[in-house]
Each structure stands twice: as structure tokens, then as C-alpha cells.
C-alpha positions as CSV (number, residue, x, y, z in Angstrom):
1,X,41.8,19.9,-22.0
2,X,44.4,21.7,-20.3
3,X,46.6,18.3,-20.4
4,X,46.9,18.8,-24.1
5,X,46.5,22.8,-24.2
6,X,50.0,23.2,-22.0
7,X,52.4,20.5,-23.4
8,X,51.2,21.9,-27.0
9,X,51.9,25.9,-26.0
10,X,55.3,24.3,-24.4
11,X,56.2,22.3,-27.4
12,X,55.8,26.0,-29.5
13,X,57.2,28.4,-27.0
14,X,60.8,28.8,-28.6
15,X,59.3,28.0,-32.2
16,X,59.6,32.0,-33.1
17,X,63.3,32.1,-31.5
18,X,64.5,29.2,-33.8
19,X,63.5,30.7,-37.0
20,X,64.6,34.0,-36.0
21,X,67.7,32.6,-35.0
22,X,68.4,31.0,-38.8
23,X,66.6,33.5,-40.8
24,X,68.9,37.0,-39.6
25,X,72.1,34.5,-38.4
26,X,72.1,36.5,-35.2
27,X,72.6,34.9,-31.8
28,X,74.3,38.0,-30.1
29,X,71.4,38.7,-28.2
30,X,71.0,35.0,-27.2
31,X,72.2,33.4,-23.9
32,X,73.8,30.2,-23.7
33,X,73.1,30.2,-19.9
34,X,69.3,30.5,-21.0
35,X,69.4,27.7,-23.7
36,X,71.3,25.4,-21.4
37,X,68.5,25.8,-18.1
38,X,65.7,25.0,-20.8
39,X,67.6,21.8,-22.0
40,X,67.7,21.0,-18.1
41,X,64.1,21.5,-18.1
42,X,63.2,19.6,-21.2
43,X,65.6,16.5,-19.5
44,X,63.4,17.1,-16.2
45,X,60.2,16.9,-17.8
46,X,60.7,14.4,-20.2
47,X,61.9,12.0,-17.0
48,X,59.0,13.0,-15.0
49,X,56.3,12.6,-18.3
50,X,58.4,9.0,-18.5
51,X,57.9,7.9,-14.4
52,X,54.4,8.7,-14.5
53,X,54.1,7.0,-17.8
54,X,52.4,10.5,-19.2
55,X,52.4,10.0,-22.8
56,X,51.5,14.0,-23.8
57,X,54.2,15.2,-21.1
58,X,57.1,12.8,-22.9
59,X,56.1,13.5,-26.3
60,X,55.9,17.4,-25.4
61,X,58.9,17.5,-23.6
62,X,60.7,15.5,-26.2
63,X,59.0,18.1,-29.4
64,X,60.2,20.9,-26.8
65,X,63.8,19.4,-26.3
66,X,64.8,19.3,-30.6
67,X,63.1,22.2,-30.7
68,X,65.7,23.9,-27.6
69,X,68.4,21.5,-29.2
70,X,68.0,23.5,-33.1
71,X,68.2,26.7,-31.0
72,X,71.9,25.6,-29.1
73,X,73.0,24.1,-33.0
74,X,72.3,27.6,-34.2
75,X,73.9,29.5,-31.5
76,X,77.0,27.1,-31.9
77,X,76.2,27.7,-35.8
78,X,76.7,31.4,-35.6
79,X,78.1,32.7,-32.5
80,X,81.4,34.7,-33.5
């Protein structure tokens, strides 16, 4: 259970930050620093889901990683 419980909360985490981001157009509060280390984190994950052929730690950390990637598009999108 909690092999499907923690890639699902991970794949959601940033979910509210996203649509935040889009819905007011305000990043100014964001950090690109921040975005970048949970890119790095998604890449980690997603290699180590892929080495220890883990199927729900891939696809989580590949949900998690567009989901990170739509949050550094709006940043780029709106950042003045």
C-alpha cells in the first residue's frame, strides 16, 4: 500500500503550485533554484525507479517530472 500511497502523494505535491502559478501569472515568489533541485530529483528517481525496474517509482517520477517541467515553463512564461 504505501508503494502506491507515496509515488501518488509525490506525483501531486506541486499540483496546487502549477495552477496557482497560471491562474494569478505570478512567479515572483517562486525560486528557480527550488524548481531546478526538484527536476534533479525527478531525474534521480526516475533512474533509480528504471535500475530497479520499479514500474510505480518510473511512472511517478515521470507524472512528477511534467508536472515540475509546467511549473519551470510557467516561471520562464512569466518571470519579468
Amino acid at each position: 500500500m504505501v508503494a502506491i500511497l507515496a509515488p501518488l502523494c509525490n506525483m501531486i505535491q506541486m499540483m496546487p503550485q502549477v495552477y496557482k502559478t497560471f491562474h494569478t501569472r505570478n512567479v515572483r515568489d517562486l525560486s528557480l533554484l527550488s524548481i531546478g533541485l526538484l527536476l534533479l530529483t525527478n531525474i534521480l528517481w526516475i533512474l533509480h525507479g528504471y535500475f530497479i525496474q520499479d514500474t510505480p517509482l518510473l511512472v511517478s517520477g515521470l507524472v512528477s517530472m511534467c508536472v515540475n517541467l509546467l511549473l519551470l515553463a510557467g516561471y520562464l512564461q512569466y518571470k519579468k
